[in-house]
N, C-alpha and C positions, 0 to 999 in steps of 0.2 A: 426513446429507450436508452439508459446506460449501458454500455459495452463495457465489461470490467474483463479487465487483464490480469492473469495469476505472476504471481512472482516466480522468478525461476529457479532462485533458490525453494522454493517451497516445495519440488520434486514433480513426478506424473500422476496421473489421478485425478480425482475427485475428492481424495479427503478434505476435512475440516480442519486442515492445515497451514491456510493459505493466507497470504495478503495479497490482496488486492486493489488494483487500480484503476482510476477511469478517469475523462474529462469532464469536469463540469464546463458550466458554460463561462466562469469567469475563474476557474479554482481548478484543482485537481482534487479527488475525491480517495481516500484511502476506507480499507475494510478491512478485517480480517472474517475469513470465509464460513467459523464459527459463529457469528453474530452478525450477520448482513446486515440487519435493520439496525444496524449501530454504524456509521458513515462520519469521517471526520474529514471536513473543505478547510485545506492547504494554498496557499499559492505557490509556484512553481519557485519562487528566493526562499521561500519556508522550507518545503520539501528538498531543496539540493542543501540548505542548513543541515538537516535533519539526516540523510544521507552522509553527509560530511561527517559528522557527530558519530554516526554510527560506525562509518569507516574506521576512527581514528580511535574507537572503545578499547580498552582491552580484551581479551577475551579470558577465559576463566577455564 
């Protein structure tokens, strides 16, 4: 069974707010908590890319 982790900026609760996290077995697996059945396998140089990326956005 997947153990998915909510993000922390995503706040408290249960909303349909969320992304989410978990391990696969050779990936890390991202979601957003609106569409579960929708799963996209990252690897861990992919995700800290991605993360980087997002860090250094502007914001609006």
């Amino acid at each position: 069974m997947i153990q998915w982790q909510k993000s922390s900026f995503s706040g408290p609760g249960d909303g349909n707010e969320c992304v989410e996290l978990a391990h696969g077995e050779a990936s890390l697996l991202l979601r957003e908590s609106d569409d579960p059945a929708r799963i996209l396998s990252v690897t861990p140089t992919t995700f800290a890319a991605l993360l980087d990326h997002l860090r250094d956005a502007p914001t609006s």
